[in-house]
N, C-alpha and C positions, 0 to 999 in steps of 0.2 A: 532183720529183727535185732534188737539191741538187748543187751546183756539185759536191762531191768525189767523186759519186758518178759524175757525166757524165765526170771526168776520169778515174776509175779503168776506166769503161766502153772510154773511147776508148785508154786503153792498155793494156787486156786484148785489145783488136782488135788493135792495133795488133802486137802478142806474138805473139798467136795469126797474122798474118801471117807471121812472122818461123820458127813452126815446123811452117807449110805443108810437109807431103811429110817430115816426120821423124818421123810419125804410128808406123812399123816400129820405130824405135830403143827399146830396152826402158826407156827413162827418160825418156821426153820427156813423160809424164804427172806425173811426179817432178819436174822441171824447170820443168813449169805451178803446178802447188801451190805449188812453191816461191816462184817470181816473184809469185803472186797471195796468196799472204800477208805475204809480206816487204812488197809496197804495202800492204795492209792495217795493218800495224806504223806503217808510215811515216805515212798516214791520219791514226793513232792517236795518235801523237805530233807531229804537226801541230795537231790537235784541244787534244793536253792542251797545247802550248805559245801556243797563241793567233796562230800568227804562221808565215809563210813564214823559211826560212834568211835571213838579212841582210833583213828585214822592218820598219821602223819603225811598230810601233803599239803602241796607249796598252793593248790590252787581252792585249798581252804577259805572258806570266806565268813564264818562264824562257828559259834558254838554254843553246844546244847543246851538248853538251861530246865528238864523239866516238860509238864505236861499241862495244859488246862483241859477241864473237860466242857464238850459244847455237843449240844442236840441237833439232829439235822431231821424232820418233820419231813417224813415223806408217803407216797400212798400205799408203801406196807410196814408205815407205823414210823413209830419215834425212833431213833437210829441214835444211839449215844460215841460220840466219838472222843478221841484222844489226840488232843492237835499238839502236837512239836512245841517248843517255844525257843526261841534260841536269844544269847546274853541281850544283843542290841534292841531285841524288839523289832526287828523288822522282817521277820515271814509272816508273809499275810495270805494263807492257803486262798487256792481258786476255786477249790473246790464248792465249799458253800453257795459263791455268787453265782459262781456256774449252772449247778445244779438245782440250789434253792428258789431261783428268782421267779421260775414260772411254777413250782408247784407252791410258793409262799402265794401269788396271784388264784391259783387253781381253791387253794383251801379259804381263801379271802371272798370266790362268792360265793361259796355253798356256804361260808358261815354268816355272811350278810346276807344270803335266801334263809340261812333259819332264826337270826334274828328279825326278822322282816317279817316272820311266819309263812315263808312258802315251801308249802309240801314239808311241814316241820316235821313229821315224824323220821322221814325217808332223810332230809339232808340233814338231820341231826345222827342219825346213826351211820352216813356217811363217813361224815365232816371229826365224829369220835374213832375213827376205823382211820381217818387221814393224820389225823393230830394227834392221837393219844392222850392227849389231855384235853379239859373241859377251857370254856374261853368266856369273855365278856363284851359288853359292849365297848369299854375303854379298852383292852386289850386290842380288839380286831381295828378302832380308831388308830389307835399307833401304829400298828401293822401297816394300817394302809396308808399313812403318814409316810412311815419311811421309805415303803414300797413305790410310794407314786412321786416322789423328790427325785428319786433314781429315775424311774422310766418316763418322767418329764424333760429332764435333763437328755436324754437321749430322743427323745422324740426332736426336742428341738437341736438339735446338735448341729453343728456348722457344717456341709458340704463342704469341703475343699479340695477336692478333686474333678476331674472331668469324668461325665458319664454320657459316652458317645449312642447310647441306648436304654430303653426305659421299658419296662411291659407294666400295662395297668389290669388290676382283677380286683373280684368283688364277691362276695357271699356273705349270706343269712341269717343273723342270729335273730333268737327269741329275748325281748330285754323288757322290764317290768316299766312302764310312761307312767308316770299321774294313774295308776292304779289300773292301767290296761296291759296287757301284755301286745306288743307291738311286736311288726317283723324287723328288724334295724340293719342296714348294711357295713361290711366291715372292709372297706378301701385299704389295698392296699397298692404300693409302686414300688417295683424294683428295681436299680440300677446296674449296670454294670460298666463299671469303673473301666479308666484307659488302658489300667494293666489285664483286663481279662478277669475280676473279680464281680463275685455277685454280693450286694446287698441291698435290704431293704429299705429305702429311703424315706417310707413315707406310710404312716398306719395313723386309720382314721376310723370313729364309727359314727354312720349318719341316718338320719330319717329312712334316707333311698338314694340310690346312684341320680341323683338330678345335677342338673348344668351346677348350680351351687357348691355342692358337694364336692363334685370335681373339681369346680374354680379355687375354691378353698384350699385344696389339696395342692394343687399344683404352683396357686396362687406363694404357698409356704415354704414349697421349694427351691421357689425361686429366690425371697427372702432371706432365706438359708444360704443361700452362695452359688445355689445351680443355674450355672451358665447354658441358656436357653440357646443360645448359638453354638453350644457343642454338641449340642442333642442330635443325632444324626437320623434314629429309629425311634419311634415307639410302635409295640405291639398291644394290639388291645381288642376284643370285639367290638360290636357293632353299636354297641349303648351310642342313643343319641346326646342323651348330657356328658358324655364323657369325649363324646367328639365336637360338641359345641368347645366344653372347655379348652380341649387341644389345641381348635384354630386358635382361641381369642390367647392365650401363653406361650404356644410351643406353634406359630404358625411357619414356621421355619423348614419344619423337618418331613421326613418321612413317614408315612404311618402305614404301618400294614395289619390287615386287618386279619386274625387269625383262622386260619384252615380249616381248624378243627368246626370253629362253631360255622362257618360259611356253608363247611359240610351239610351238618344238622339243619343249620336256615334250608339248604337249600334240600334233603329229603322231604324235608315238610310241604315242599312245592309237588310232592309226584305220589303218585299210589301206594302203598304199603311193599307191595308185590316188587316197585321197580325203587325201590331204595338204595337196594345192595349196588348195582348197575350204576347208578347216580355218584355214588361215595366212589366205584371204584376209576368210573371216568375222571373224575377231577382230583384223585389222588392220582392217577395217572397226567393228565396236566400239571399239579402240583409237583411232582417228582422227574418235570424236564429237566434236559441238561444247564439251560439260559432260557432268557426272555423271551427270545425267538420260539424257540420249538415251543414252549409253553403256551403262547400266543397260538400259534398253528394248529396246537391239539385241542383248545378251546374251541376254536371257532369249527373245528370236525366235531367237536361234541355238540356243539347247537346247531350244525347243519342235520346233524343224524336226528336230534332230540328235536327239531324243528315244530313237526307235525304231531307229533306225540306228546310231549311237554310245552305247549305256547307258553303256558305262565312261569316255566323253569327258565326257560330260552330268554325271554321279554326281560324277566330279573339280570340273569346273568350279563346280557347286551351293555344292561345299566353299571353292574356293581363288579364284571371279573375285575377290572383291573385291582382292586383294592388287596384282595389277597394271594398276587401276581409283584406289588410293590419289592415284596425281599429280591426279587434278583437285582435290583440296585445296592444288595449289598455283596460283600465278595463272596463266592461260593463257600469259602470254610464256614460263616458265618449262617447261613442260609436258616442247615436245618435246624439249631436250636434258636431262630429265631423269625422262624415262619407261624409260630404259636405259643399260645398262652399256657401250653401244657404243664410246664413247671411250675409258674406260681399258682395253676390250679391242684396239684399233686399238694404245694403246701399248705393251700386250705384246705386240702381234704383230712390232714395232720391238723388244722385247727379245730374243724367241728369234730374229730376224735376227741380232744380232750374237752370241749367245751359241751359235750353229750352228757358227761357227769354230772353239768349244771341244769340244763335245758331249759331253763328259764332263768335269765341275769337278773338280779333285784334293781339294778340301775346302769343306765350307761356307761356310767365311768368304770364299772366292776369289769365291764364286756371291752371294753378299751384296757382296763389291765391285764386280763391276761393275754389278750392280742397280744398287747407291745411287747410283756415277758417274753411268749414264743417268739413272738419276732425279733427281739432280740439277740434270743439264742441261737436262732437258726443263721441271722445274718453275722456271728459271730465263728459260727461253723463254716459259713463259705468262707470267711475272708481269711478263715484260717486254714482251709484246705484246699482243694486241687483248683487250679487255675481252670475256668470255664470257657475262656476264645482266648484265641491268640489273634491279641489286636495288633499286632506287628502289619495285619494283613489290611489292615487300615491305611496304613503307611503306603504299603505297595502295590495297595489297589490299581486298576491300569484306569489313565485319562476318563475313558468312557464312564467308567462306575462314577468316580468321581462328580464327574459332571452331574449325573441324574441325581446325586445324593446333594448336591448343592442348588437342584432347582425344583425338586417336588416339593411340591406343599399339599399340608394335609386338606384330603379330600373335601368338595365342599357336601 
């Protein structure tokens, strides 16, 4: 732990002393965030100056000039901060973009659901609980002006890396059409880059997961710079338009179709009573050591399951190899890439915050806060722990190789 962090520790205690027994008071939570980011800022601008106030050192890099004050709008209220400023002009805190960019999106549709009149009483006393201040129509326009420059800009951002793997997902939001309330899908694609980094590459909101949808999407990526010949995996469920899409773009690679949902498909084929039995055979399959034994223990689950299960047995004959694919990657890689569990864990963190709105007044509302979160999240991986060590790409032996160079995706 480093010296600024023990100090910010010891006076986050220290605070936290000081609003013992005011715990009742409707803003004393308001008044925590506040104080704990304002250090934060200060942190920040410590870091980019090199130096304590009245500090003599060589590895100085400006100096102080003063304070502006600026508001940071969050969901326990207006937060007044005190930003550094130093002679040049040139500290530009991260804190704001960081932290503002998806709750600037979050407060932009509940304030376009109450200028629009939906559920006005409910997201007006929200949307004054988020902002602290009252808003306009011209107001929340600019807002969404500047908001959507930025995560346009990013949405379309140049690929220029290799991303030897991809997982595709998809979930539900509630978005206002031509005065209906429609179901609208929110596409997302993940990559992960040659170094072992994850990010999201691609966030989309459509009608419904159909061949289109998908074509578009993948269609963009490729546009962007992504080299469809370096694509080694994707993982993705069973959606038919989203594996039409795959041959006709990415007919190259591997695909494996995820465990988890093959799981589910595949209790739905047997009695209630013999579900548990089913999930645990083929998590047992799924959990060989190679292709081999995986292969072996399959075909003992359909010799047992024969006469018992015909229509588990008849599917399976058709469809195991599909989510059997991963062992043509190298073992290390295997198990966070035998399922779609991960980017489905992040949209379960998207309809969290999109539960606030529950109904989008327009598409473009339900696509910005997507990209915001998405944003920030794939800002977090790339800035944090490395996910595969692709080195093992490299040193795959012959065999892997080969099968990774001649599967193509399922017809």
């Amino acid at each position: 732990m480093s010296q600024s962090d023990d100090t910010l520790r010891e006076k986050l205690r220290q605070h936290l002393n000081t609003l013992e027994g005011d715990e009742e008071k409707p803003d004393w939570l308001r008044d925590l965030m506040e104080w704990l980011l304002q250090e934060m800022l200060n942190l920040e601008f410590k870091e980019f100056l090199g130096a304590e106030p009245y500090e003599r050192s060589e590895d100085r890099q400006g100096y102080r000039n003063g304070y502006r004050q600026r508001d940071l709008f969050t969901r326990v209220g207006r937060l007044t901060m005190r930003v550094p400023r130093d002679r040049e002009g040139r500290f530009c805190p991260g804190i704001f973009d960081r932290y503002q960019r998806s709750e600037k999106a979050l407060v932009l549709a509940l304030q376009e659901s109450y200028l629009q009149g939906v559920s006005t009483r409910k997201v007006k006393r929200i949307t004054e609980k988020l902002c602290g201040v009252e808003f306009s129509k011209d107001q929340v326009s600019r807002m969404v002006q500047m908001l959507d420059e930025e995560l346009t800009t990013w949405r379309s951002r140049t690929l220029d890396k290799v991303y030897p793997y991809l997982v595709a997902d998809a979930h539900y939001e509630y978005v206002r059409e031509d005065g209906r309330v429609e179901s609208e899908g929110v596409l997302l694609i993940k990559g992960i880059d040659e170094y072992g980094y994850r990010e999201i590459l691609s966030v989309a909101v459509a009608p419904a997961e159909e061949e289109a949808s998908w074509s578009e999407a993948f269609s963009d990526l490729l546009a962007r710079g992504l080299d469809a010949g370096s694509v080694r995996c994707l993982v993705s469920d069973e959606h038919l338009g989203l594996r039409a899409a795959m041959r006709r773009y990415l007919p190259r690679m591997t695909w494996q179709r995820c465990q988890t949902h093959y799981q589910r498909n595949a209790a739905a084929k047997v009695p209630r009573k013999a579900r548990k039995e089913v999930h645990a055979g083929l998590r047992d399959v799924f959990n060989a050591p190679d292709a081999e034994q995986a292969w072996k223990r399959a075909e003992r689950l359909m010799d047992i399951w024969g006469d018992r299960f015909p229509d588990l047995v008849a599917w399976m004959e058709e469809t195991i190899e599909e989510p059997l694919a991963v062992f043509a990657l190298p073992p290390e890689h295997r198990k966070r890439m035998r399922t779609t569990n991960g980017l489905e864990r992040f949209h379960e963190e998207l309809r969290r915050r999109s539960r606030v709105v529950r109904i989008f007044p327009n598409r473009a509302s339900c696509l910005r806060l997507s990209t915001a979160l998405v944003m920030e999240q794939s800002e977090e991986w790339l800035t944090g722990h490395r996910y595969l060590n692709m080195q093992m790409l490299e040193e795959e032996p012959e065999e892997i190789k080969l099968a990774l160079g001649v599967v193509e995706v399922m017809a």
